[in-house]
C-alpha positions, 0 to 999 in steps of 0.5 A: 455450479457458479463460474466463481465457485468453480474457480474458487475450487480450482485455486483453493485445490491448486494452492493447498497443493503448492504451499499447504497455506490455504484454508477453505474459509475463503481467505484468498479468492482466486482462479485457476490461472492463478490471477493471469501471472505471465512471467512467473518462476515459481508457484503463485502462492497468493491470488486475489481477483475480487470476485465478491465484497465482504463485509466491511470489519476494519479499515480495508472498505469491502476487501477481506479485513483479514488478508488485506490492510489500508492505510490513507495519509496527506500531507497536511496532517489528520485531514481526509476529504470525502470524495466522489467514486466512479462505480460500477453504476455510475458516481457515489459517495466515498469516505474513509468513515466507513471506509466506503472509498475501497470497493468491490464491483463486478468482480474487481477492487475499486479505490477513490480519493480527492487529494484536497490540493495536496500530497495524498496516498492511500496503499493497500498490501496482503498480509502475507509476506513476499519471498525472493531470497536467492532467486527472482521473484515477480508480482503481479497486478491489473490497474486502470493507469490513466497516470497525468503525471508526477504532478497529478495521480499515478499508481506506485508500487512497494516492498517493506520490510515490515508491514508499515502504513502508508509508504511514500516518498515524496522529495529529498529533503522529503515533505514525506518520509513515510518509508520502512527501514528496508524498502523498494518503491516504484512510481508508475508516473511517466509524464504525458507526453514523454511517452505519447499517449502512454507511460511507464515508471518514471522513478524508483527509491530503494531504502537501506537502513533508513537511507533513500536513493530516489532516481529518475528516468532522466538522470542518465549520469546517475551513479549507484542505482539506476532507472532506464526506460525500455518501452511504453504502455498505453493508458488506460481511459479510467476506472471503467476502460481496460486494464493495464497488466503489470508484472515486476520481476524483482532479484537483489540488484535488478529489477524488470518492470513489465506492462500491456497496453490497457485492455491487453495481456501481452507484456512489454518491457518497460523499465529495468532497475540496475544495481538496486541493491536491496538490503532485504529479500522478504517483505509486504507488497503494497499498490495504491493511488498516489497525488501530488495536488493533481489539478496542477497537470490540468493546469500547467496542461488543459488537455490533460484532465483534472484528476483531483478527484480520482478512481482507479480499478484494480484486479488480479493482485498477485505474488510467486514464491516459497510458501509463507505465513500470513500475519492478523493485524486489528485496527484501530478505527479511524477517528470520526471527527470533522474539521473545517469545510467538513472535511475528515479527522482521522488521526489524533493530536498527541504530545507531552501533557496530551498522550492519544488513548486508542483502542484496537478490533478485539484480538483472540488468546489463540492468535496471540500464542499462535504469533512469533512477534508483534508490532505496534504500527502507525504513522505520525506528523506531519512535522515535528520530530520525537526523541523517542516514544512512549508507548502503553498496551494494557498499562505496560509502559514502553519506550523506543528511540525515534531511528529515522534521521533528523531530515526526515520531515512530513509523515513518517511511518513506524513499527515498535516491539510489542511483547507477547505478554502484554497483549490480552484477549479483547481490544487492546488499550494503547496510550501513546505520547511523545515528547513533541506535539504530533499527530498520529493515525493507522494504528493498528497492531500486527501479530506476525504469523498469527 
């Protein structure tokens, strides 16, 4: 019997045990270990060690389309470059058409994207919500952080309270208002240099009904939520040198930021989040690649390399916690479109006189009555600012108000009602327009608890 099936029996045993969750389809891989978690209170009720690719079903690339969503967005709108991915064979092509820049190689996840010179996210989250209610929960993930900075690459970590597409902050005013109601976001960034030849997380934002507090390392005098420095870890030599292991331990108003130095597993402390005062205590994690027109820290320091073009290595995504349900989300597929020099159209045009006629991934009448709610998901932008939406599944015609505030600007990242009883079995056709010219792009709908 294989290594990967035995640690396949040993999770699946270990977790039908703790939370009655797990079913033998082989949703959730994993290994006895439970993914190399350290600093856990409580069982780990989700593991992922990427033992094999699946096949590619929606946007997730080779990660099982049905626990994992992807979402990818940039700054100047639908625009996505094709970029060259360091594999476990050496370089090849990757792309979102086909989502061939998400990965699995010799038993880990494998993410690529070229920022294009511009602001550039790509987030990955399990379907399955997170849990610290009364308690500090801690996640868990491995990553190659070679980070160059907050003006290059660097890994960010989140919290939603809903599972919207493509979290990211980026300035206050922001350019990029991609954030839930409710959220937690930590930028695994230090600046080298400030850190030696190593890192920590140079920044934290906290949502509160829509309100952002974004603090740095450096802003010693900072009332309200704080970010203090407590140690560093070495950085990784990129996609094919060892990993850093993170683990954030997370309560209502503190938060730990744990890390090994690359190709170790003894966790230092790295950062600490004092008054964080989070105003959820359930949601999505998401991990993903972040840019902001990385060739600037090569060229504001040569010994720095040029990460425009960037792959980062992920193993071992994990999360402690009571037993919770998993959600089935259906895409709706990135547009295939090319613009100039080639590059990538993946969203749609929409406004008055020009609604966006989508299609989801077919759905089944069993995961519709077996959900308690569900959401219609996307981002939209990058500039102008909509009233309201109005939105049709199935000919069933909806409106919502826009509750972002008015200087939210760049992309923004939604989440809209959807009753039970307009969704069919099948795609579903949704007809989505604004009173403003917009794009839009990671559709998809959400069944909760499906």
């Amino acid at each position: 019997m294989s290594m990967t099936l035995l640690k396949r029996l040993a999770l699946t045993f270990a977790l039908i045990c703790v939370s009655g969750l797990l079913s033998s389809n082989g949703d959730v891989s994993g290994q006895a270990n439970n993914c190399g978690m350290l600093k856990n209170d409580a069982p780990v009720i989700f593991c992922d060690t990427f033992d094999a690719p699946n096949p590619v079903t929606n946007r997730s690339g080779q990660l099982n389309g049905t626990v994992w969503g992807v979402s990818r967005v940039t700054g100047r709108g639908i625009e996505w470059p094709n970029s060259t991915m360091d594999g476990c064979n050496g370089p090849q092509a990757a792309s979102p058409v086909g989502a061939t820049d998400v990965i699995i190689c010799n038993g880990q996840l494998r993410t690529s994207l070229h920022d294009n010179h511009d602001v550039t996210t790509m987030a990955l989250y399990p379907k399955q919500p997170f849990d610290w209610a009364g308690r500090t929960g801690t996640v868990a993930f491995d990553v190659t952080n070679d980070t160059s900075g907050t003006h290059g690459a660097w890994p960010e970590f989140w919290i939603t309270d809903l599972p919207i597409p493509a979290p990211s902050s980026h300035l206050i005013p922001c350019d990029t208002c991609s954030v839930s109601r409710h959220a937690l976001g930590i930028r695994l960034a230090a600046e080298r240099g400030s850190c030696g030849n190593g890192w920590r997380a140079d920044s934290a934002i906290v949502v509160r009904d829509y309100q952002m507090e974004d603090r740095s390392i450096f802003e010693n005098n900072a009332t309200g939520m704080r970010i203090r420095e407590r140690g560093c870890a070495t950085l990784s030599s990129g996609p094919n040198g060892g990993l850093n292991h993170v683990e954030i331990r997370i309560s209502q108003n503190y938060i730990e930021v744990w890390a090994s130095d690359a190709g170790s597993r003894t966790l230092k402390l790295i950062n600490t989040i004092e008054n964080a005062n989070l105003t959820f205590s359930r949601g999505l994690i998401w991990v993903g690649a972040y840019h902001y027109n990385a060739s600037k820290a090569h060229e504001q320091n040569p010994s720095v390399p040029d990460q425009t073009n960037h792959t980062y290595t992920w193993d071992n995504i994990a999360f402690d916690g009571p037993a919770t349900y998993r959600d089935l989300s259906y895409d709706v597929l990135d547009r295939v479109a090319q613009g100039a020099n080639g590059i990538n159209l993946i969203g749609w045009p929409n406004g008055p006189g020009q609604p966006a006629v989508l299609n989801t991934l077919p759905m089944t009448t069993d995961a519709i009555n077996a959900a308690t709610s569900a959401y219609l998901l996307f981002n939209f932008g990058p500039y102008n600012s909509p009233s309201s939406f109005t939105y049709t599944i199935n000919g069933n015609v909806n409106t919502a108000p826009n509750p972002t505030p008015s200087n939210y600007i760049g992309w923004r990242t939604m989440a809209l009602p959807v009753p039970k009883n307009q969704l069919v079995a099948g795609p579903q056709n949704i007809r989505f327009s604004t009173n403003v010219s917009l794009n839009v792009q990671n559709v998809n709908i959400v069944l909760v608890a499906a």
